[in-house]
Each structure stands twice: as C-alpha cells, then as structure tokens.
ROSE-4610 file (N, C-alpha, C; in Angstrom, 1 decimal, always signed):
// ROSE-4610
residu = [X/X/X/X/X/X/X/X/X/X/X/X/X/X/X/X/X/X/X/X/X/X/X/X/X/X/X/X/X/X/X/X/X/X/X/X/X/X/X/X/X/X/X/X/X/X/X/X/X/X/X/X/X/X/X/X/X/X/X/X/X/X/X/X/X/X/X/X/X/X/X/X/X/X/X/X/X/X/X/X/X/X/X/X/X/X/X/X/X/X/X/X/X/X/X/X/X/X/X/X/X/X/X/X/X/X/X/X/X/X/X/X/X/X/X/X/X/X/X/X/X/X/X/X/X/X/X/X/X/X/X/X/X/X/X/X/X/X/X/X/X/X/X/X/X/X/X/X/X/X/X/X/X/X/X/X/X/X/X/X/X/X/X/X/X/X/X/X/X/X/X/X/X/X/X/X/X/X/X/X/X/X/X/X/X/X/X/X/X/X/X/X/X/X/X/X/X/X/X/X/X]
num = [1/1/1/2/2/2/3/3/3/4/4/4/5/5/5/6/6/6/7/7/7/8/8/8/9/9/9/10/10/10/11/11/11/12/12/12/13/13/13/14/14/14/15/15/15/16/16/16/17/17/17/18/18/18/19/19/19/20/20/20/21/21/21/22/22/22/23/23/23/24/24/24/25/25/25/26/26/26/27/27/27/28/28/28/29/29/29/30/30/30/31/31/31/32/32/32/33/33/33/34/34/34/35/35/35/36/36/36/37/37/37/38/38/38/39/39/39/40/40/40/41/41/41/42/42/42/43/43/43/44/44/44/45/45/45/46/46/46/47/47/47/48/48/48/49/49/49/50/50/50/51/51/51/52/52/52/53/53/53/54/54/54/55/55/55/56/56/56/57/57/57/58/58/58/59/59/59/60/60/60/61/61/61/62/62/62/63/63/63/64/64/64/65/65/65/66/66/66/67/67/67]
x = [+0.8/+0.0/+0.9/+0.6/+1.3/+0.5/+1.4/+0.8/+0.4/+1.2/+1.5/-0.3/-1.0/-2.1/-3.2/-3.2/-3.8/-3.6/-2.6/-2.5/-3.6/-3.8/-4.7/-3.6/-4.1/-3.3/-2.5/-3.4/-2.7/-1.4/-1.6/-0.7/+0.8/+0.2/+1.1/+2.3/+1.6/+2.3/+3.1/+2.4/+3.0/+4.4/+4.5/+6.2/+6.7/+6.4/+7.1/+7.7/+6.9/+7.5/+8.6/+8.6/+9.9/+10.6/+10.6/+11.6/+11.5/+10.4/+10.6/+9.3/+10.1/+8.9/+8.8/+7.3/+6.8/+7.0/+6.9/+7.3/+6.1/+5.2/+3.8/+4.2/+3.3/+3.2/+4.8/+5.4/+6.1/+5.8/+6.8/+6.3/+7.1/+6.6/+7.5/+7.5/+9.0/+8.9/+9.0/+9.1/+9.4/+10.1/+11.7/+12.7/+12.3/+11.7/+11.4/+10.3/+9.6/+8.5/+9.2/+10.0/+11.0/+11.7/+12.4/+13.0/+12.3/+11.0/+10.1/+9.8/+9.5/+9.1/+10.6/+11.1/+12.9/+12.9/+13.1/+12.6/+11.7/+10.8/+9.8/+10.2/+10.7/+11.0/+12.1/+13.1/+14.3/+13.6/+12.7/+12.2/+11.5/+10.5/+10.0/+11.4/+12.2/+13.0/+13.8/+13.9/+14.6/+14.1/+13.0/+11.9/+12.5/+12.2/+12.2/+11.5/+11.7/+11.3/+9.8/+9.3/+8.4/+7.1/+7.7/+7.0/+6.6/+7.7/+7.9/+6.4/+6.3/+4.9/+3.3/+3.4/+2.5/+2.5/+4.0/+4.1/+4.1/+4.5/+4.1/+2.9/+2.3/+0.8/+0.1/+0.6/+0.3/+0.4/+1.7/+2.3/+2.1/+1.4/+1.4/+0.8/-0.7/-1.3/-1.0/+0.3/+0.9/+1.7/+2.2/+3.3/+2.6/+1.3/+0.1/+0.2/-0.4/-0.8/+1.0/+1.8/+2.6/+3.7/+3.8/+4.7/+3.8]
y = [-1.2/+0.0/+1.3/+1.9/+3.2/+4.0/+4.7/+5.6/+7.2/+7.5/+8.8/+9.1/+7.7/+7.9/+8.4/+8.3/+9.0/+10.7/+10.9/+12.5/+13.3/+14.4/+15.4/+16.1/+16.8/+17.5/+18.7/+19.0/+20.1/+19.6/+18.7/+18.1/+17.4/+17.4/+16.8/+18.2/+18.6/+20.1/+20.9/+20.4/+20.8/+20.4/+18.9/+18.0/+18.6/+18.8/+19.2/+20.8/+21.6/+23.0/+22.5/+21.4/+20.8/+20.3/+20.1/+19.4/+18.0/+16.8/+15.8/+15.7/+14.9/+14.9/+13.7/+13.5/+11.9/+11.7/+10.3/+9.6/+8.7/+8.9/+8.4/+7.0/+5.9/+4.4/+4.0/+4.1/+3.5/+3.2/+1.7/+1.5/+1.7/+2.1/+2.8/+1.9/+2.0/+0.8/+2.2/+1.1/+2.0/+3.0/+2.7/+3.5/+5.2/+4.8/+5.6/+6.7/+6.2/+6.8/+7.8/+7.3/+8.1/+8.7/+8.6/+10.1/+11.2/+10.6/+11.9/+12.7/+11.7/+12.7/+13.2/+12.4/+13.5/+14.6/+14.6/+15.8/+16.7/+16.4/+17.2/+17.7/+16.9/+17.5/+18.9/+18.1/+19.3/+20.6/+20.5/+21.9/+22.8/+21.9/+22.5/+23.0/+22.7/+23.2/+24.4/+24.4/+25.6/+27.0/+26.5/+28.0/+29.0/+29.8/+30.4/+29.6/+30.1/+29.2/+29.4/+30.7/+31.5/+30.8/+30.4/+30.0/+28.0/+27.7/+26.2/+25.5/+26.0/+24.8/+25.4/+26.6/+26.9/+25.7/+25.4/+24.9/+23.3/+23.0/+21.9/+21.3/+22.3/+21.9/+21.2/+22.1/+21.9/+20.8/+20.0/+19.3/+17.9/+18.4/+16.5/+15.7/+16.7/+15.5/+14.7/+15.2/+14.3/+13.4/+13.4/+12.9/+11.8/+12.0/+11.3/+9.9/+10.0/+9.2/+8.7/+9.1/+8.2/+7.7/+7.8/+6.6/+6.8]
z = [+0.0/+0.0/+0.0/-0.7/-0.9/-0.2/+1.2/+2.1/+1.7/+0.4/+0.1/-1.0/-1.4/-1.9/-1.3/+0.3/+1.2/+1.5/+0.5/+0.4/-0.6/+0.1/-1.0/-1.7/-2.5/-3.3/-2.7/-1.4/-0.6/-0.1/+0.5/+1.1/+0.6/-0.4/-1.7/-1.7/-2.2/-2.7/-1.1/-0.2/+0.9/+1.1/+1.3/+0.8/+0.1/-1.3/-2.1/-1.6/-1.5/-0.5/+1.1/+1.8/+2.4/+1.6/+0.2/-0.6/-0.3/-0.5/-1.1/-2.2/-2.9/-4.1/-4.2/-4.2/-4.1/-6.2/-6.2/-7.4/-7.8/-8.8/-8.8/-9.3/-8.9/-9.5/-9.1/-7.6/-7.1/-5.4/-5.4/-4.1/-3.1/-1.9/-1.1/+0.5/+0.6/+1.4/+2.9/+4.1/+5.5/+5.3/+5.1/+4.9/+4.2/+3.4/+2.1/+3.2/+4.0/+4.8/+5.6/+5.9/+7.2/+6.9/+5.7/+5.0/+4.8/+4.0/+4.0/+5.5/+6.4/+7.3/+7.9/+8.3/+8.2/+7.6/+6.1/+5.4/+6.0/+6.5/+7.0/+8.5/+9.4/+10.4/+10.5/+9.1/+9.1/+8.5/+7.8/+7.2/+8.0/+8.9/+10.6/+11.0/+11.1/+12.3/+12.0/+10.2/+9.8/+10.4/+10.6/+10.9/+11.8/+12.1/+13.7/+14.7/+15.9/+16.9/+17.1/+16.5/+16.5/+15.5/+14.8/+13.5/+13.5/+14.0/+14.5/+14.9/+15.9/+16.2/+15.3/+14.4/+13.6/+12.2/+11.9/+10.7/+11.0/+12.1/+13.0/+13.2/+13.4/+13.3/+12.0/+10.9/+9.8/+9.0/+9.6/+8.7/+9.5/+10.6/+11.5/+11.0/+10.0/+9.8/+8.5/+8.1/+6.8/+7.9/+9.0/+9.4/+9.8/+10.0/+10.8/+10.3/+8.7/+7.6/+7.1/+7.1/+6.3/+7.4/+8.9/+9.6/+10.4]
C-alpha cells in the first residue's frame, strides 16, 4: 500500500515545498516513509522558533498518515 495515496493535493504540494517529491506508480517501502518525514521535520526546524509549532501543526497530519 502506498501511504503517500492518502495524500490530498494540498498536502502533496506541501512536501514538495519541504523538498521531497513523491514519485507516482512506485512502491515505497518503510525507509522511504522516514525520510520523507525526516525531510519534513528538518524543514519545521529551519523555521524560527516562532513560526515552528505553527508549521508543525500543519504538517502532523501528513506525518500522521505516512509513519
């Protein structure tokens, strides 16, 4: 099952603004899950400290759905 099919388009496009870009009609193992959200944590953290738990918020419920 490809976890990243549970994405909307918002959300889609959200990753892609942390810099990973999903790859259609492939299968993605654990590993692959946890980079993206790696990706995603390091983009949260770039923030200010200010801005951090706003974009945090935003982004859990992709973190939710794919580990």
């Amino acid at each position: 099952m490809n976890k990243f099919n549970e994405l909307t388009e918002k959300e889609i496009m959200m990753l892609e603004q942390a810099g990973y870009f999903i790859k259609q009609n492939i299968d993605y193992n654990e590993d692959e899950y946890r980079r993206c959200a790696n990706t995603v944590v390091e983009y949260i953290m770039s923030h200010s400290k200010n801005e951090i738990p706003k974009i945090e918020n935003e982004f859990s419920v992709i973190l939710r759905k794919i580990i």
